[in-house]
C-alpha positions in Angstrom: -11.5 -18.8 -9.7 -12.6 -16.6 -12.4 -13.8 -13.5 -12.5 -14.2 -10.2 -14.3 -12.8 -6.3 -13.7 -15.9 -3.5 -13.1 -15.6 -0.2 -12.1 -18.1 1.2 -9.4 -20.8 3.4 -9.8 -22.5 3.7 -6.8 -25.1 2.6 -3.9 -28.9 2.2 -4.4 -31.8 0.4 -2.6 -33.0 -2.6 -3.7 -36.6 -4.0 -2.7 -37.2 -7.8 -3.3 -40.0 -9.9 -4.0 -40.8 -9.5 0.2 -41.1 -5.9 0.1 -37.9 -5.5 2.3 -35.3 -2.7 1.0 -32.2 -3.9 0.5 -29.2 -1.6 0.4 -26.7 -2.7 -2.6 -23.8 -1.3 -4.8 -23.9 -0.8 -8.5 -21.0 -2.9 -10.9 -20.2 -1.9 -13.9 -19.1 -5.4 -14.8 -16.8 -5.9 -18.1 -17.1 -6.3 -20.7 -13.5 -7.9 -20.4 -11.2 -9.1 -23.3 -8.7 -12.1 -23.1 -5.6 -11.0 -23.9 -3.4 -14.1 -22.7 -3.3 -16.9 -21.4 -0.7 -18.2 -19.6 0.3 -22.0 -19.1 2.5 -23.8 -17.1 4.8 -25.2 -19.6 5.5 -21.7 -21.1 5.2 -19.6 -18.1 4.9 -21.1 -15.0 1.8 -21.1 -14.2 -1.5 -20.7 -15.1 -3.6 -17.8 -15.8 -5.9 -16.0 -17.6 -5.0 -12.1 -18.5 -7.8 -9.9 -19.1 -8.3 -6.2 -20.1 -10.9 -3.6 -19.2 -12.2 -0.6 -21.2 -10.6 0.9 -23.9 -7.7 3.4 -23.6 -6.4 5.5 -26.1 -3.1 4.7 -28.2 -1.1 7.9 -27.6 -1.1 7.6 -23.6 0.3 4.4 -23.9 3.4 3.4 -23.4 5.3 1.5 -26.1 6.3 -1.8 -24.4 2.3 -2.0 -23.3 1.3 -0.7 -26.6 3.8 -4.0 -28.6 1.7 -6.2 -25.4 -1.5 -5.1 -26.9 -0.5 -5.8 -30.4 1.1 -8.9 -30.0 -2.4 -10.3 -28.8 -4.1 -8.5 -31.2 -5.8 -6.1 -28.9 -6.5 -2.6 -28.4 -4.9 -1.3 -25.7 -6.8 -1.0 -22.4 -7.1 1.1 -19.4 -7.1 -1.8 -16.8 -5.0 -5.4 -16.8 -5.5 -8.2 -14.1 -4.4 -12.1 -14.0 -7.1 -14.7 -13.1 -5.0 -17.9 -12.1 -6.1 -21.0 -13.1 -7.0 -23.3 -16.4 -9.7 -21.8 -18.3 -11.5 -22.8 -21.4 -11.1 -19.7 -23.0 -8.5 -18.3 -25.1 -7.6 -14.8 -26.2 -9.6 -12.4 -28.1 -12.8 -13.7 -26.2 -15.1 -11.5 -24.8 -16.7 -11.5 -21.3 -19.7 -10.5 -20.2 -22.0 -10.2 -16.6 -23.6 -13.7 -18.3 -20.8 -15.3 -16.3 -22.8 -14.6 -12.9 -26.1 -15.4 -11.9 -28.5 -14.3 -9.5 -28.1 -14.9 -6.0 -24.5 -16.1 -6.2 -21.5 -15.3 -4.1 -19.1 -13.5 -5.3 -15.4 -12.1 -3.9 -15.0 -8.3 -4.2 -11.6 -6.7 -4.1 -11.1 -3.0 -4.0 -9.0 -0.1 -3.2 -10.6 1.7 0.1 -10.6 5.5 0.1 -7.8 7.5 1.7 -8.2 8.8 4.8 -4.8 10.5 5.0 -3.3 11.5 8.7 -5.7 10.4 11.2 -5.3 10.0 14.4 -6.1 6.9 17.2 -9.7 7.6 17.9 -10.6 7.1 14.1 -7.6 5.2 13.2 -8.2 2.3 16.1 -11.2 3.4 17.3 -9.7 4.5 21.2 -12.1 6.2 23.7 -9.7 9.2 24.5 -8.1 9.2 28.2 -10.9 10.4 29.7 -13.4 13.4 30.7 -12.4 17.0 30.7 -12.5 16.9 33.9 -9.9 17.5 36.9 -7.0 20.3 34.6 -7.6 17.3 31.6 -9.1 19.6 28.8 -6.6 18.7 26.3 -6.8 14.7 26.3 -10.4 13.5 24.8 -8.8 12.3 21.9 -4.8 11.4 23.2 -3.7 8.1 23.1 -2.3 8.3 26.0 0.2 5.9 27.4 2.4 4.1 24.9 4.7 2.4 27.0 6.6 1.6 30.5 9.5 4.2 30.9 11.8 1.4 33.0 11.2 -1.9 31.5 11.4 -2.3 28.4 12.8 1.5 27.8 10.8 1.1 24.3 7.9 1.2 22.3 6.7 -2.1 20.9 6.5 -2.6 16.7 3.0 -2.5 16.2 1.8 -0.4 18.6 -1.6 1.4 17.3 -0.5 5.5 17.4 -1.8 7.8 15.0 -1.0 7.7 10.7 -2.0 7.2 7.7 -5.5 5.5 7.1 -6.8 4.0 3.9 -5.7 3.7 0.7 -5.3 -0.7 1.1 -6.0 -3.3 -0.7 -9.2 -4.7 0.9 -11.5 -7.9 -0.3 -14.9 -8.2 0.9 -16.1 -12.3 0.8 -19.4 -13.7 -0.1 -21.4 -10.8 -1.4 -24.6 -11.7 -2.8 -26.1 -10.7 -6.3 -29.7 -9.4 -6.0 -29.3 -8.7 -9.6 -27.8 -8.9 -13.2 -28.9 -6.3 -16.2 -27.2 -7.5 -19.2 -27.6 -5.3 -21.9 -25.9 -2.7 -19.9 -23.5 -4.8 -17.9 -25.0 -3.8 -14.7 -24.8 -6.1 -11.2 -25.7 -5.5 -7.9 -24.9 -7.0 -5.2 -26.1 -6.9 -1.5 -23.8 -4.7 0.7 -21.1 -2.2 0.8 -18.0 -2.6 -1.2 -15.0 -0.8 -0.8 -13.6 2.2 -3.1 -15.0 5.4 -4.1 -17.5 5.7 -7.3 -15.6 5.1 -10.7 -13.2 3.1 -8.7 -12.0 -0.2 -10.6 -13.3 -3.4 -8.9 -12.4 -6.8 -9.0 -15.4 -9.5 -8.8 -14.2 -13.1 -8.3 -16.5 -16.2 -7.8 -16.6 -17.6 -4.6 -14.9 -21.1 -4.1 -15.7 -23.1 -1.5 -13.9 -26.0 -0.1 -15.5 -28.8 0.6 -13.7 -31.1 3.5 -14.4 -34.4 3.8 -13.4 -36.5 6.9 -13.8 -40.1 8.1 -15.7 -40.2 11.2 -14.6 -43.5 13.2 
C-alpha cells in the first residue's frame, strides 16, 4: 500500500455541494522523492524508501549524508519505507496526483503529549464519589486498586495514573473532500492525530476482499 509523508497544518471547515459544513484537516502532502527501493533478492523484502522536504547538508550526519549521495539525493528532513513492489524507481517524484477525491486513505501520526495525568483524564474514571459524608479529597482518586488478602498484589495492567500521549496512533478510512495540486494541499474529512507542523503519514486504504463458497 503506497502512500506519501505530509506534514499538518491544520483544521478548517469544509461545505460541500449540499451546503452541510464539514469539519476537515489540512495535509501538506509531498512532494516525496524515491530514494530506494528495496527488493527481495537484495534485501529481503520489498519496499519503497521515500524522503520528505529538504534538509540542509551541515545538520546531517555523515553516514545519512553518504545514504543521500549514494541515491543521488539531497538530504531530507523526513525518511519512511512503503512495503511492497512498486513501479517506480529512485529519483521519482511524488505528488497529491496519487489520491483522488473521495478516497480512503490510512493516516498515521504521533498524538500530542499529555505528560502526567492522572485516572479521570487518563481512563476516563468517575472519581469515588460526592464530597459528601468527610469525602472532600476523593472526586478524582482512583480509589481501590486491589484486595489486601487475596491476591496480596496489584495486577499488570491495572489503569492508575501516568504518562498520556505521545503514541503512535493510525486513524483508518478517512475520506478526502479535497485535492489542490499546485500547492500539494489535501483534506480529508475528520480529525487526525498530531499537533500542527507534525509529520503525517497518508497510506491508501486496502481492502480485502473474502470470498467464500456458500453450500
Amino acid at each position: 500500500m503506497l502512500g506519501l509523508i505530509g506534514k499538518k497544518i491544520g483544521m478548517t471547515s469544509y461545505f460541500n455541494e449540499l451546503g452541510y459544513c464539514i469539519p476537515c484537516t489540512v495535509i501538506k502532502a509531498g512532494p516525496c522523492t524515491v530514494l530506494q527501493k528495496k527488493s527481495s533478492k537484495k534485501d529481503g523484502y520489498y519496499s519503497l524508501q521515500l524522503g520528505y522536504e529538504e534538509r540542509k547538508k551541515k545538520t546531517t550526519n555523515k553516514p545519512l549524508l553518504g545514504h543521500f549521495q549514494k541515491f543521488n539525493s539531497s538530504p531530507k528532513k523526513k525518511i519512511f519505507e512503503f512495503s511492497g513492489n512498486f513501479l517506480k524507481s529512485p529519483g521519482d517524484i511524488l505528488t497529491v496526483d496519487l489520491f483522488q477525491e473521495n478516497d480512503t486513505v490510512d493516516i498515521v501520526g504521533i498524538a500530542k503529549g499529555k505528560g502526567f495525568q492522572g485516572v479521570v483524564k487518563r481512563h476516563g474514571f468517575a472519581g469515588v464519589g460526592e464530597k459528601t459524608h468527610g469525602q472532600h479529597n476523593r472526586s478524582r482518586a482512583p480509589g481501590s486498586i486491589g484486595a489486601g488478602s487475596d491476591p496480596s498484589r496489584v495486577f499488570k495492567g491495572t489503569k492508575m495514573a501516568g504518562r498520556m500521549g505521545g503514541k503512535k496512533i493510525t486513524i483508518k478510512n478517512l475520506k478526502i473532500l479535497k485535492i489542490y495540486l499546485k500547492r500539494n494541499l489535501v483534506l480529508v474529512k475528520g480529525a487526525i492525530p498530531g499537533p500542527t507542523n507534525s509529520y503525517l503519514l497518508i497510506k491508501k486504504t486496502c481492502f480485502k476482499h473474502v470470498t467464500r463458497n456458500l453450500e
